[in-house]
CHARMM internal coordinates of N, CA and C (Angstrom, degrees):
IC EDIT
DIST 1 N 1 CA 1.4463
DIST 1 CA 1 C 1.5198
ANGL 1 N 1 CA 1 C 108.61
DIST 1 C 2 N 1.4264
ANGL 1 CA 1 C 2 N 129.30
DIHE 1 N 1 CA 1 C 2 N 151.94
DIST 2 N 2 CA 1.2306
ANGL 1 C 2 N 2 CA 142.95
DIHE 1 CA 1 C 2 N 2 CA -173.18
DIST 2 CA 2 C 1.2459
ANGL 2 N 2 CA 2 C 103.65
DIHE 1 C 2 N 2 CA 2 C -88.20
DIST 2 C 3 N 1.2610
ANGL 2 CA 2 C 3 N 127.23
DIHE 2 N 2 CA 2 C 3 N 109.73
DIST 3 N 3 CA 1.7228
ANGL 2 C 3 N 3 CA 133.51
DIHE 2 CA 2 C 3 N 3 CA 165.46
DIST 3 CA 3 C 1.7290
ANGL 3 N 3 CA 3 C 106.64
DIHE 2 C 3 N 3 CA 3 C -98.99
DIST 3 C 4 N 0.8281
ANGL 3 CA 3 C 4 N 100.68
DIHE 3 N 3 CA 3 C 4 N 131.37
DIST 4 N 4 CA 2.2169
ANGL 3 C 4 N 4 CA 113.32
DIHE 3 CA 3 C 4 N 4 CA -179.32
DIST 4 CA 4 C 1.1892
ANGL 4 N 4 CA 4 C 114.05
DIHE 3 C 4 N 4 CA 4 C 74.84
DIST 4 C 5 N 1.5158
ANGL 4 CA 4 C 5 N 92.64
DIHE 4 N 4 CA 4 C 5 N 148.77
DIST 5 N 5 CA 1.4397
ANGL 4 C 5 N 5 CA 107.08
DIHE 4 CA 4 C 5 N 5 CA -151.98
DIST 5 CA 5 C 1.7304
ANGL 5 N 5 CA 5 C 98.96
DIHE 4 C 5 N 5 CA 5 C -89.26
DIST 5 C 6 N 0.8451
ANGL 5 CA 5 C 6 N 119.90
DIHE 5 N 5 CA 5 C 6 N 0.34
DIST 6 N 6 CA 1.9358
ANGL 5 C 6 N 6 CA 117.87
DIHE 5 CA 5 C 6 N 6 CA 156.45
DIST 6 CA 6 C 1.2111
ANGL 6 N 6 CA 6 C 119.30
DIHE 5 C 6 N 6 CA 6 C -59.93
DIST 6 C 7 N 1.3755
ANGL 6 CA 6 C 7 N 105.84
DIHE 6 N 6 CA 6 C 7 N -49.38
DIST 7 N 7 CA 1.6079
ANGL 6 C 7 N 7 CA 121.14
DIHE 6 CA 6 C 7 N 7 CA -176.74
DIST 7 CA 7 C 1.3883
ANGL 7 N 7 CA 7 C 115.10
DIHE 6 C 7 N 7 CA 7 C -42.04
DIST 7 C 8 N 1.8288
ANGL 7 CA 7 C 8 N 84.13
DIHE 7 N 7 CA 7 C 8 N -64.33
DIST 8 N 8 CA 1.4773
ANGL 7 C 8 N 8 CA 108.40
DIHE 7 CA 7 C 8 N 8 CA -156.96
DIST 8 CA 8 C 1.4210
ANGL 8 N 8 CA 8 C 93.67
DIHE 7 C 8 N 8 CA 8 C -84.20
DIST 8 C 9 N 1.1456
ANGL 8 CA 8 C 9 N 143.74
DIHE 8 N 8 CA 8 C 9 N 28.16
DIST 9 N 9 CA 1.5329
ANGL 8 C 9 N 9 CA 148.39
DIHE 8 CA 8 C 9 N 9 CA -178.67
DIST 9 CA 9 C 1.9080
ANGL 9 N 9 CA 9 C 92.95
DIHE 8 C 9 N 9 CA 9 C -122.27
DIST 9 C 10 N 1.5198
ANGL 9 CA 9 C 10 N 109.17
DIHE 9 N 9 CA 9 C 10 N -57.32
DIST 10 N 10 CA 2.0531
ANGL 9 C 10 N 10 CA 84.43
DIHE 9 CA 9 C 10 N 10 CA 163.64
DIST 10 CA 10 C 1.0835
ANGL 10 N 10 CA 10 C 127.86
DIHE 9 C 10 N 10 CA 10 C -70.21
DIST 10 C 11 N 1.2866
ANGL 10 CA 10 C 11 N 112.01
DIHE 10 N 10 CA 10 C 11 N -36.82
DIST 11 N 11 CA 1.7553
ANGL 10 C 11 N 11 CA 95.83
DIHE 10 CA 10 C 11 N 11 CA 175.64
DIST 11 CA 11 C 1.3502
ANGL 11 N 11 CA 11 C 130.76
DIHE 10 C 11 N 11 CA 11 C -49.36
DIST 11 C 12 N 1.6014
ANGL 11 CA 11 C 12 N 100.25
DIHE 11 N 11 CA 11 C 12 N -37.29
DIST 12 N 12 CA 1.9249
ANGL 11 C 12 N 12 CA 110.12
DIHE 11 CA 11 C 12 N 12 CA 178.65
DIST 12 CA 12 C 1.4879
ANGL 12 N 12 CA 12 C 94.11
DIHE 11 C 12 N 12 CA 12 C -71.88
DIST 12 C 13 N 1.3427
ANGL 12 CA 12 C 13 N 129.97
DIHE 12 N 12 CA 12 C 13 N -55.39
DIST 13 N 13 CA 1.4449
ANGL 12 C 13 N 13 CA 117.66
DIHE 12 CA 12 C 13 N 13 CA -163.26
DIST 13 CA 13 C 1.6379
ANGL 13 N 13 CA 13 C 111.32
DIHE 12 C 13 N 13 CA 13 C -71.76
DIST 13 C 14 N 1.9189
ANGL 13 CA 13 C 14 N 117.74
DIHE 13 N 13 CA 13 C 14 N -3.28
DIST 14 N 14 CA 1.4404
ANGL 13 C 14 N 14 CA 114.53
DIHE 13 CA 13 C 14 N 14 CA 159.50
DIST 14 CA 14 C 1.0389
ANGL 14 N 14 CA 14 C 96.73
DIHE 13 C 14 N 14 CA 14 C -71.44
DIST 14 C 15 N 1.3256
ANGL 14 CA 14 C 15 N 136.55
DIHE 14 N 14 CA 14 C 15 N -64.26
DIST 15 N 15 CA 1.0487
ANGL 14 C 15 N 15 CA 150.61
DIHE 14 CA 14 C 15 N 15 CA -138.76
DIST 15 CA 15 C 2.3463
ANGL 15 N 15 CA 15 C 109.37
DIHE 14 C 15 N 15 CA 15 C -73.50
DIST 15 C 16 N 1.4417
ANGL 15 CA 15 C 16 N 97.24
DIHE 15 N 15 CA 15 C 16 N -23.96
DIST 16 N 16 CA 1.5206
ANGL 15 C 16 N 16 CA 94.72
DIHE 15 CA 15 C 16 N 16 CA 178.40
DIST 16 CA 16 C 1.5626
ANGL 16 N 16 CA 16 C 78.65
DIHE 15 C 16 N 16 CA 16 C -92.18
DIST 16 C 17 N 1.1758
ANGL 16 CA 16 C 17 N 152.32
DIHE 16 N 16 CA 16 C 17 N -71.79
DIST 17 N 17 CA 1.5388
ANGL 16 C 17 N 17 CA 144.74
DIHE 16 CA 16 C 17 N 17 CA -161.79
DIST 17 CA 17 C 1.4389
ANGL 17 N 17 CA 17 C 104.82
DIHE 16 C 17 N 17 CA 17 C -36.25
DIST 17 C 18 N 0.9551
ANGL 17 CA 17 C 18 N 130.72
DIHE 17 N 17 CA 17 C 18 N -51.21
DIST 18 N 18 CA 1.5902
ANGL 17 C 18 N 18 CA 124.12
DIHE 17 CA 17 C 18 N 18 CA -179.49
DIST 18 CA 18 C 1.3315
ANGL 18 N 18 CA 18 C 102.27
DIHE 17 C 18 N 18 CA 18 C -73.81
DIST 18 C 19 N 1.4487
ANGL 18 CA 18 C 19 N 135.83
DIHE 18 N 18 CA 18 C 19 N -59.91
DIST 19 N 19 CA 1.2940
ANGL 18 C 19 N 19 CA 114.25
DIHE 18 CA 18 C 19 N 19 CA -172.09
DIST 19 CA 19 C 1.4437
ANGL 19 N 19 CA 19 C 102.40
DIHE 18 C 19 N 19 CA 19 C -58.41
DIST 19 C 20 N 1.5529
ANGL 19 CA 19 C 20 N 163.46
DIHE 19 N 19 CA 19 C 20 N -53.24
DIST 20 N 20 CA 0.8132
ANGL 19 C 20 N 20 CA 159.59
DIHE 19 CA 19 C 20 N 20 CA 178.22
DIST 20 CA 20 C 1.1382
ANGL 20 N 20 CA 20 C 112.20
DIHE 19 C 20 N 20 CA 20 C -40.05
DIST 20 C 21 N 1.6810
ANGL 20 CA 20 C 21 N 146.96
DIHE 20 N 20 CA 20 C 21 N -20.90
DIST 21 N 21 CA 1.2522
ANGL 20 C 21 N 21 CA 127.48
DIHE 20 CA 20 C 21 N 21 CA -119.49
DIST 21 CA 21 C 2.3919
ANGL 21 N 21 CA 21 C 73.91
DIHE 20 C 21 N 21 CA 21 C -154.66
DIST 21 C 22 N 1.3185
ANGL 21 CA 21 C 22 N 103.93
DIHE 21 N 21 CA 21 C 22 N -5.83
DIST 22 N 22 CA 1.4423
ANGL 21 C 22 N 22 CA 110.80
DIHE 21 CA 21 C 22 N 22 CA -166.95
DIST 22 CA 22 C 1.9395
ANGL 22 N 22 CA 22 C 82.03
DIHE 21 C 22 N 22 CA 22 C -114.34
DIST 22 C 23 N 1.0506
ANGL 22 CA 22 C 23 N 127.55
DIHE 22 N 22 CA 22 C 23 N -33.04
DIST 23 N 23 CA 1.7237
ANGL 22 C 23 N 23 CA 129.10
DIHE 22 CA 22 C 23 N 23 CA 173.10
DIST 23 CA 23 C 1.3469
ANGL 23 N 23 CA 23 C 99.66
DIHE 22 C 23 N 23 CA 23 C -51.46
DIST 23 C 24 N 1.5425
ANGL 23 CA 23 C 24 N 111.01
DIHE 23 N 23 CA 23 C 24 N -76.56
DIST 24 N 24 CA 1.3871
ANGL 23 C 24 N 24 CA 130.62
DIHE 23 CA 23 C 24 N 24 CA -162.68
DIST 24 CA 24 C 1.5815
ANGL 24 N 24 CA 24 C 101.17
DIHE 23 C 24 N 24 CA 24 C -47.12
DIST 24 C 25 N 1.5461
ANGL 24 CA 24 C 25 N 131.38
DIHE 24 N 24 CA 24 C 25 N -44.27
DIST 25 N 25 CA 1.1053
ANGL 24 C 25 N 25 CA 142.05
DIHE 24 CA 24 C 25 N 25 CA -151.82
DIST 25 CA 25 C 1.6554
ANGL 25 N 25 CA 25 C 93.58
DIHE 24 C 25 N 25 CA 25 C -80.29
DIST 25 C 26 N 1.0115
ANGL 25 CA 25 C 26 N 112.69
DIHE 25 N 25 CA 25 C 26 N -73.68
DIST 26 N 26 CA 2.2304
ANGL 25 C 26 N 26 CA 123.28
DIHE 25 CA 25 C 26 N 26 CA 162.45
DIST 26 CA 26 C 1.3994
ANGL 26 N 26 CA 26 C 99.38
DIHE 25 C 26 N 26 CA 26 C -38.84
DIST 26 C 27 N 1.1812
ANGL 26 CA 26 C 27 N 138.38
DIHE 26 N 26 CA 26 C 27 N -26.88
DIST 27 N 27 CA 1.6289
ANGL 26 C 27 N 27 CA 119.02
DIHE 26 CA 26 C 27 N 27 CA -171.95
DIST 27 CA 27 C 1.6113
ANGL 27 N 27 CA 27 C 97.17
DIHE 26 C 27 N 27 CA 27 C -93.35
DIST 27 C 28 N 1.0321
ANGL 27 CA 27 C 28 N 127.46
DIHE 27 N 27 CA 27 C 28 N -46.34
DIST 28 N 28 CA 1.5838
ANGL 27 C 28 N 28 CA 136.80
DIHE 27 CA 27 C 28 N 28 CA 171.26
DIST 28 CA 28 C 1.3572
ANGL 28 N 28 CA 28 C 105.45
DIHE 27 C 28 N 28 CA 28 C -40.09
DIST 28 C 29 N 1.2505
ANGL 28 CA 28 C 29 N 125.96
DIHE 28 N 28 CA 28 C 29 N -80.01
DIST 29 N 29 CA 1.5657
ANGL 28 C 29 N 29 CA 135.67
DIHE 28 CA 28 C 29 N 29 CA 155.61
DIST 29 CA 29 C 1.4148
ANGL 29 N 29 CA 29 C 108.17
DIHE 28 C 29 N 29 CA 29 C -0.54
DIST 29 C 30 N 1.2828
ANGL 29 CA 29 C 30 N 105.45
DIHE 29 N 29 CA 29 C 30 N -77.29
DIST 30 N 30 CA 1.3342
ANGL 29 C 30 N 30 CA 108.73
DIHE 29 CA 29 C 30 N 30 CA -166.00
DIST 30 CA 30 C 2.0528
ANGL 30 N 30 CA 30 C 121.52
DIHE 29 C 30 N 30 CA 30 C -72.92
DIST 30 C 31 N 1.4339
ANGL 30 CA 30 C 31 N 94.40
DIHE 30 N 30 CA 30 C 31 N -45.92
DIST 31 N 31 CA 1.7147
ANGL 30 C 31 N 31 CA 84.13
DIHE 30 CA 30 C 31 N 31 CA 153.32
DIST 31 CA 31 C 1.0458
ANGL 31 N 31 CA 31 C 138.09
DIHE 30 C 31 N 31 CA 31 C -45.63
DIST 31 C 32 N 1.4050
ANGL 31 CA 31 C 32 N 111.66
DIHE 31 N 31 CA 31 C 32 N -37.63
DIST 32 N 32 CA 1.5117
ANGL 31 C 32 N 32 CA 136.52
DIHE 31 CA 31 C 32 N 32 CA -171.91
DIST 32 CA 32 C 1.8327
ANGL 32 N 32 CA 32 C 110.11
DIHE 31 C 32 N 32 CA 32 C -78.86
DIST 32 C 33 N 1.7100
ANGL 32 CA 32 C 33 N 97.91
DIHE 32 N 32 CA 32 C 33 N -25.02
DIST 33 N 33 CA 1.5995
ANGL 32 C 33 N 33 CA 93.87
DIHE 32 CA 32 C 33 N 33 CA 148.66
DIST 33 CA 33 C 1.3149
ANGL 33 N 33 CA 33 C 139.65
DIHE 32 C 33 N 33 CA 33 C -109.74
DIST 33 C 34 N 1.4777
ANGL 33 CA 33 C 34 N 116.52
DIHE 33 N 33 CA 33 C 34 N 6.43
DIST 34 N 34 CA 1.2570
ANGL 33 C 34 N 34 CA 124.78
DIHE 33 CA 33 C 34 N 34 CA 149.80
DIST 34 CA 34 C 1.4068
ANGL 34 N 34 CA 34 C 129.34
DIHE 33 C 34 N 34 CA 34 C -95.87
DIST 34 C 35 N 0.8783
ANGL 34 CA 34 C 35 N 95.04
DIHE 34 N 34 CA 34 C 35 N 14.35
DIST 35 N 35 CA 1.7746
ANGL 34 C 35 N 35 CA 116.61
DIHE 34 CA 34 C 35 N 35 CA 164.45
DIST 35 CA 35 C 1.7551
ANGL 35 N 35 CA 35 C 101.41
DIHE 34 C 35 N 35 CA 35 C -98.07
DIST 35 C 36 N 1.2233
ANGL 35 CA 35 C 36 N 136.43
DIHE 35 N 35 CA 35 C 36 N -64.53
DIST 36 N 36 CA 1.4005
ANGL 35 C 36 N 36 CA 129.35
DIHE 35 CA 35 C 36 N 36 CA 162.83
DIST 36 CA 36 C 1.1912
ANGL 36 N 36 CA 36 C 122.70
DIHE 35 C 36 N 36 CA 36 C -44.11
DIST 36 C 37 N 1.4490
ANGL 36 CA 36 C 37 N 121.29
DIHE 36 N 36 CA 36 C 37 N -42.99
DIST 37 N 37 CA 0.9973
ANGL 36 C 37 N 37 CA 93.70
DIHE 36 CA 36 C 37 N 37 CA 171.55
DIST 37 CA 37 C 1.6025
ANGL 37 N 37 CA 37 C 141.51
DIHE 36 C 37 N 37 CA 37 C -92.22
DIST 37 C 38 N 1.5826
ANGL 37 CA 37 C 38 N 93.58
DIHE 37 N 37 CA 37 C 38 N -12.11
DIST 38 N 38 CA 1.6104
ANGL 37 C 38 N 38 CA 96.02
DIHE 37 CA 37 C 38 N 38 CA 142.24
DIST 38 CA 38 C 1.3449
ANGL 38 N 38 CA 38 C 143.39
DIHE 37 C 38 N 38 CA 38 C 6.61
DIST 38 C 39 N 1.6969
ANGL 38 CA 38 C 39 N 80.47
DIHE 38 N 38 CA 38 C 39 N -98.60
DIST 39 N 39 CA 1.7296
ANGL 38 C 39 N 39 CA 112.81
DIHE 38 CA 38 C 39 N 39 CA -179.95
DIST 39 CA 39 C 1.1695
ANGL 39 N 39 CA 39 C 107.77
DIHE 38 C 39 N 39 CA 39 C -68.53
DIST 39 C 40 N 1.7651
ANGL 39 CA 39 C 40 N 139.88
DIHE 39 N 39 CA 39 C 40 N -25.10
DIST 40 N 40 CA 1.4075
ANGL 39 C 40 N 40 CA 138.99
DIHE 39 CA 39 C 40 N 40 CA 133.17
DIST 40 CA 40 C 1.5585
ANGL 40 N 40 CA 40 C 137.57
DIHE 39 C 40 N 40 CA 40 C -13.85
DIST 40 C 41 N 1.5744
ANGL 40 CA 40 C 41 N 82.85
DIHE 40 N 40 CA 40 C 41 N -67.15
DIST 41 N 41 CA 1.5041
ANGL 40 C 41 N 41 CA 92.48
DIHE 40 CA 40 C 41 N 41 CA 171.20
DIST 41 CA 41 C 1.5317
ANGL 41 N 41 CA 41 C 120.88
DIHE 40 C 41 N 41 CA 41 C -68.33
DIST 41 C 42 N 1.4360
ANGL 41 CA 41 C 42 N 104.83
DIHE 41 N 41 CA 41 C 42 N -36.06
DIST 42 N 42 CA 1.6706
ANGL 41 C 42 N 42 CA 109.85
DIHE 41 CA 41 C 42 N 42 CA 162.88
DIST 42 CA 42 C 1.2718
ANGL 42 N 42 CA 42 C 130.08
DIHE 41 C 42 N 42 CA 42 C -50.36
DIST 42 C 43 N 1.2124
ANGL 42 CA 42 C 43 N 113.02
DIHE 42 N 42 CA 42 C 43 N -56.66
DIST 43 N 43 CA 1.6775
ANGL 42 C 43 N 43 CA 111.76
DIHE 42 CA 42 C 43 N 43 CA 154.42
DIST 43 CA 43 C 1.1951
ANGL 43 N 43 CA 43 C 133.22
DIHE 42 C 43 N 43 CA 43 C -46.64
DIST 43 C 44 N 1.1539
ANGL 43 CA 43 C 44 N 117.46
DIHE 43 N 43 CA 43 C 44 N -35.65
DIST 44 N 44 CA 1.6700
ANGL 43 C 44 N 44 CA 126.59
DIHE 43 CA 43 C 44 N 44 CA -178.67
DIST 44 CA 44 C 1.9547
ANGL 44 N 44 CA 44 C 101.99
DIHE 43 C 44 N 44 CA 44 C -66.88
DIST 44 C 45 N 1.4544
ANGL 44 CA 44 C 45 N 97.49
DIHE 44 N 44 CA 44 C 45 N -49.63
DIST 45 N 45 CA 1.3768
ANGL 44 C 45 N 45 CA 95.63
DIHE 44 CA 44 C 45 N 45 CA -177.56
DIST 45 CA 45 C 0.9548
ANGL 45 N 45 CA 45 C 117.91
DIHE 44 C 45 N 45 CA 45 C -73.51
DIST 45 C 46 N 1.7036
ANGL 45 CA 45 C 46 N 140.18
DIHE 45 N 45 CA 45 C 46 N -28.54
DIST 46 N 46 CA 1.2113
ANGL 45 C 46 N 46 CA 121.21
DIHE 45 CA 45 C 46 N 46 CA 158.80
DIST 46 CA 46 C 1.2509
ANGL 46 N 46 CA 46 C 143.58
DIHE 45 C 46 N 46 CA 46 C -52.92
DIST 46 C 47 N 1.9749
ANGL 46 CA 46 C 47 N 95.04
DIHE 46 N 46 CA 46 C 47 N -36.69
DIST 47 N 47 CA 1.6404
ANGL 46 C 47 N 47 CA 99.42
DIHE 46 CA 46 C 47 N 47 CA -177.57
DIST 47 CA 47 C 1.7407
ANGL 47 N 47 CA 47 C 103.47
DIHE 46 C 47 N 47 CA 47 C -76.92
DIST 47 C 48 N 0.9633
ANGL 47 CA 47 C 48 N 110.88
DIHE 47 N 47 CA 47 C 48 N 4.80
DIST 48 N 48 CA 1.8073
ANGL 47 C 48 N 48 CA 86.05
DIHE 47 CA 47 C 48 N 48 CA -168.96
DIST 48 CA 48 C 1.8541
ANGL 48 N 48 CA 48 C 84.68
DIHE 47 C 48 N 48 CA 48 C -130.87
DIST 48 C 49 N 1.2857
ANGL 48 CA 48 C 49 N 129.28
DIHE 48 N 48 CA 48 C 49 N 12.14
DIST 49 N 49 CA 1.1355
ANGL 48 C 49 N 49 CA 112.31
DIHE 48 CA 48 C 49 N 49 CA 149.31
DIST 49 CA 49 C 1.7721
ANGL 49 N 49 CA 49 C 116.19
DIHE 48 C 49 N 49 CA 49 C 89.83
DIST 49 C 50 N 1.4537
ANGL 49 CA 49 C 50 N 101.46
DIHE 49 N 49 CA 49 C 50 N 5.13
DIST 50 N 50 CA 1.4470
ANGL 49 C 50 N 50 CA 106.87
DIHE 49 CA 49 C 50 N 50 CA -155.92
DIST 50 CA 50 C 1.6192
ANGL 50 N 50 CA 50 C 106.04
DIHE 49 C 50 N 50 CA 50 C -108.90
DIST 50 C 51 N 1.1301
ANGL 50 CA 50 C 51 N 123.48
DIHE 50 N 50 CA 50 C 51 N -4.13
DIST 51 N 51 CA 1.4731
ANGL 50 C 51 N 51 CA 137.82
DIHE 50 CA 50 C 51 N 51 CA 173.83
DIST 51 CA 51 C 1.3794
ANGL 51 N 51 CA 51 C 121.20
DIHE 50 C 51 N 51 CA 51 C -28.54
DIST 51 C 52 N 0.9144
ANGL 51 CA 51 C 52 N 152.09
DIHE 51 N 51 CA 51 C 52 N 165.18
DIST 52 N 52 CA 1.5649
ANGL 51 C 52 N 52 CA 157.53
DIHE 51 CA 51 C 52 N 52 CA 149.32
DIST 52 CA 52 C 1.0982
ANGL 52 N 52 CA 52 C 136.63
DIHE 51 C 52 N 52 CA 52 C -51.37
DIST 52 C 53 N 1.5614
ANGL 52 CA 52 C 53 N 110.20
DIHE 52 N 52 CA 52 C 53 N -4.67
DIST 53 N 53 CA 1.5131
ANGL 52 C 53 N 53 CA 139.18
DIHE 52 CA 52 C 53 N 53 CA 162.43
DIST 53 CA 53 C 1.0156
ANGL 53 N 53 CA 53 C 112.85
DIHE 52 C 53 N 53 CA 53 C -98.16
DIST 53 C 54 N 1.3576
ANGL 53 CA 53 C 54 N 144.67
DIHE 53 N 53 CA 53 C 54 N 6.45
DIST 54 N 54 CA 1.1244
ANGL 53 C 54 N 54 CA 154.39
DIHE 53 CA 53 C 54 N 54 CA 178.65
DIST 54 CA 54 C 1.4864
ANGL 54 N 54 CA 54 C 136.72
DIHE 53 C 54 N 54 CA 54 C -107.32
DIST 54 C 55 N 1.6332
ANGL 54 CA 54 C 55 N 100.99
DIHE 54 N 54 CA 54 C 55 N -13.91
DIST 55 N 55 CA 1.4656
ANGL 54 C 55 N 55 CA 125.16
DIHE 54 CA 54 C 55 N 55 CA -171.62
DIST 55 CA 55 C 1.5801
ANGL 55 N 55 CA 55 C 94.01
DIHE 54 C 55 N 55 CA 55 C -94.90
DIST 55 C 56 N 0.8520
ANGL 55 CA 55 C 56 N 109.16
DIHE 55 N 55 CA 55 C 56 N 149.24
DIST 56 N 56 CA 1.8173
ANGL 55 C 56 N 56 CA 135.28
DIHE 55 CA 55 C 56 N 56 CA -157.45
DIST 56 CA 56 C 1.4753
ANGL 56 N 56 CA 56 C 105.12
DIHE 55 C 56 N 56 CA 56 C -112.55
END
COOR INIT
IC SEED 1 N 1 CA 1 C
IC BUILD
């Protein structure tokens, strides 16, 4: 068990650095797949012609 409040003042401030540092890591992730699929969906619409520039 943690006795004094120094201690127990790094462990929480390890402990907010990793949860902070485990956010950043899941938010990356996830840009990093709406960014693929993006440029996915961009391709698809070009090759088959069906894009939003295309409607009359």
């Amino acid at each position: 068990m943690v006795t004094g409040g120094a201690t127990a003042t790094a462990l929480a401030s390890g402990l907010v650095t990793h949860l902070l540092l485990d956010r950043l890591l899941k938010a990356g992730i996830v840009l990093a797949a709406l960014l693929v699929l993006a440029i996915g969906m961009t391709v698809v619409w070009r090759r088959t012609g069906t894009g939003p520039r295309d409607r009359d």
